[in-house]
C-alpha positions in Angstrom: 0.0 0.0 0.0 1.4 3.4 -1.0 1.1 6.5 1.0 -1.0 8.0 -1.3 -3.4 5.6 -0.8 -3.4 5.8 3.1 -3.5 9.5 2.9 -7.1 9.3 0.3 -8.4 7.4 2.6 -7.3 8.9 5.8 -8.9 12.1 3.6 -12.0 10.6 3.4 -12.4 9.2 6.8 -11.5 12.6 8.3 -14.2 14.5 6.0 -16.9 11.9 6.2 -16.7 12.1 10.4 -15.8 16.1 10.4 -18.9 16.9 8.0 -21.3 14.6 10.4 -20.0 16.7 13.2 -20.4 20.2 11.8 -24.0 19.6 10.2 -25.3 17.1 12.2 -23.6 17.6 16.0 -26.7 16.2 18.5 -27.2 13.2 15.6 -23.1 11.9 16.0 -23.3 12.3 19.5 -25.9 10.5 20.5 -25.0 7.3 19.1 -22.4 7.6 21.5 -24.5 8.2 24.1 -22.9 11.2 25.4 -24.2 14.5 26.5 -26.3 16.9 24.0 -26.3 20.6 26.0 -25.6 23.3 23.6 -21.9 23.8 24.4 -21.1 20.2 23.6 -22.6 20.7 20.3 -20.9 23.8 19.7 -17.8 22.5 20.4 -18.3 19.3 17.8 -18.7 21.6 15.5 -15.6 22.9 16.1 -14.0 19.7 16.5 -16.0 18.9 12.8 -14.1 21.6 11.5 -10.5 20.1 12.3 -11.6 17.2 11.3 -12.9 18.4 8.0 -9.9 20.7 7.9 -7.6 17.7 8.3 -9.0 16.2 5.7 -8.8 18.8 2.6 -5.2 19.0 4.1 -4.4 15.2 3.3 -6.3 15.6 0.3 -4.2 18.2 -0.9 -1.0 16.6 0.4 -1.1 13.1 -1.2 1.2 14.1 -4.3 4.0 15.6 -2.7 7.8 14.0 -2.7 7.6 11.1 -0.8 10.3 11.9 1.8 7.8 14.2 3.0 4.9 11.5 3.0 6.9 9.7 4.9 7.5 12.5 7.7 3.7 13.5 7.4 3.3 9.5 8.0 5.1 9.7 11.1 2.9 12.4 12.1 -0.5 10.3 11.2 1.1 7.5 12.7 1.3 9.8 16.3 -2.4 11.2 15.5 -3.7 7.5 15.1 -2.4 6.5 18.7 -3.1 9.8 20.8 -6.8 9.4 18.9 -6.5 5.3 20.0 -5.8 6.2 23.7 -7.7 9.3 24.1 -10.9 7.2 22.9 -10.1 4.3 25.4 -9.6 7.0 28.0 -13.2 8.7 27.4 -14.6 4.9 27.2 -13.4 3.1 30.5 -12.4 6.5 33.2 -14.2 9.9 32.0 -17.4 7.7 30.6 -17.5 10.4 27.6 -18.3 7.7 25.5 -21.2 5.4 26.4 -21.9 3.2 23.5 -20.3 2.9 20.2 -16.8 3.9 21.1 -15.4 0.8 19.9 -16.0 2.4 16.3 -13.7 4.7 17.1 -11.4 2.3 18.4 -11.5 0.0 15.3 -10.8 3.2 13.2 -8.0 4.9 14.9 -6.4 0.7 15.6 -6.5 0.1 11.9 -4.9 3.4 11.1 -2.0 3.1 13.7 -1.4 -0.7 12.1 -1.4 0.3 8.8 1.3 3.6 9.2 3.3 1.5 11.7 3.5 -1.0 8.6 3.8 1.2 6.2 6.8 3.3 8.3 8.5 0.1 9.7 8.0 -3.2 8.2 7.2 -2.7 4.5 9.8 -4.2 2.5 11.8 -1.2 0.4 11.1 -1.6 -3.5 14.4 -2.3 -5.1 16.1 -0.1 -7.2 15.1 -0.5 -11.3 17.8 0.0 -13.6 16.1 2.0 -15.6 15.9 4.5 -13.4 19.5 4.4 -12.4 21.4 7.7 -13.5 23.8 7.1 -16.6 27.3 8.0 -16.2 28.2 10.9 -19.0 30.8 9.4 -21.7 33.8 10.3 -21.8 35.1 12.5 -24.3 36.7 11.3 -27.5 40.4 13.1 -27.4 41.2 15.7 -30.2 43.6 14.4 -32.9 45.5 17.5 -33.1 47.0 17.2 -29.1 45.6 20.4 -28.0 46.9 22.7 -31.0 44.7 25.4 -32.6 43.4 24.7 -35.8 45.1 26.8 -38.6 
């Protein structure tokens, strides 16, 4: 799997959740059960807005060099397991999260796998010869040693 990849659907996953929270706050958060008072909703929609934010970002970043795609992996990589923890720790200690958090769970565990893959066990693609820099040619020596032509 190719960065690109990961970042289109990271993209997509980012967008899908961050429009859901911007248009449709009380809907997202009851189904996971957690309180609906008006600053809770305003402040999904704020958090819809990173999310969606995040998103166009990736979006926008999936053709760049890939040395950078891999440092912007590293990055995800981080994002996947503070989002993997944080959910666990609004599941068991704060109660946040009701019902439904394991969707969260599932999403940012399969995201964390697949960078940690991708950054640390995915075999290198060996080097093509075709793409392999030729070496100039020397250049032929003159017949006349050097001289000026008369």
């Amino acid at each position: 799997m190719s960065y690109q990849m990961m970042f289109i659907v990271n993209a997509v996953v980012l967008a899908l959740f961050g429009g859901a929270f911007m248009i449709m706050p009380e809907f997202v958060l009851t189904q996971f059960k957690s309180e609906t008072y008006v600053a809770t909703m305003y402040l999904a929609r704020f958090m819809g807005g990173s999310l969606a934010l995040g998103g166009l970002l990736l979006w926008f970043l999936q053709d760049i060099v890939a040395k950078k795609q891999k440092i912007i992996a590293f990055l995800l990589l981080a994002s996947s397991i503070g989002g993997f923890v944080l959910t666990l720790f609004g599941m068991t200690s704060i109660g946040v999260l009701r019902a439904n958090g394991w969707v969260l769970l599932v999403i940012f565990g399969l995201f964390s796998l697949i960078y940690a893959y991708m950054l640390f066990l995915q075999p290198k693609p060996a080097p093509s010869k075709a793409s392999a820099p030729r070496k100039p040619k020397p250049a032929a020596p003159a017949a006349n040693n050097g001289q000026q032509p008369q």
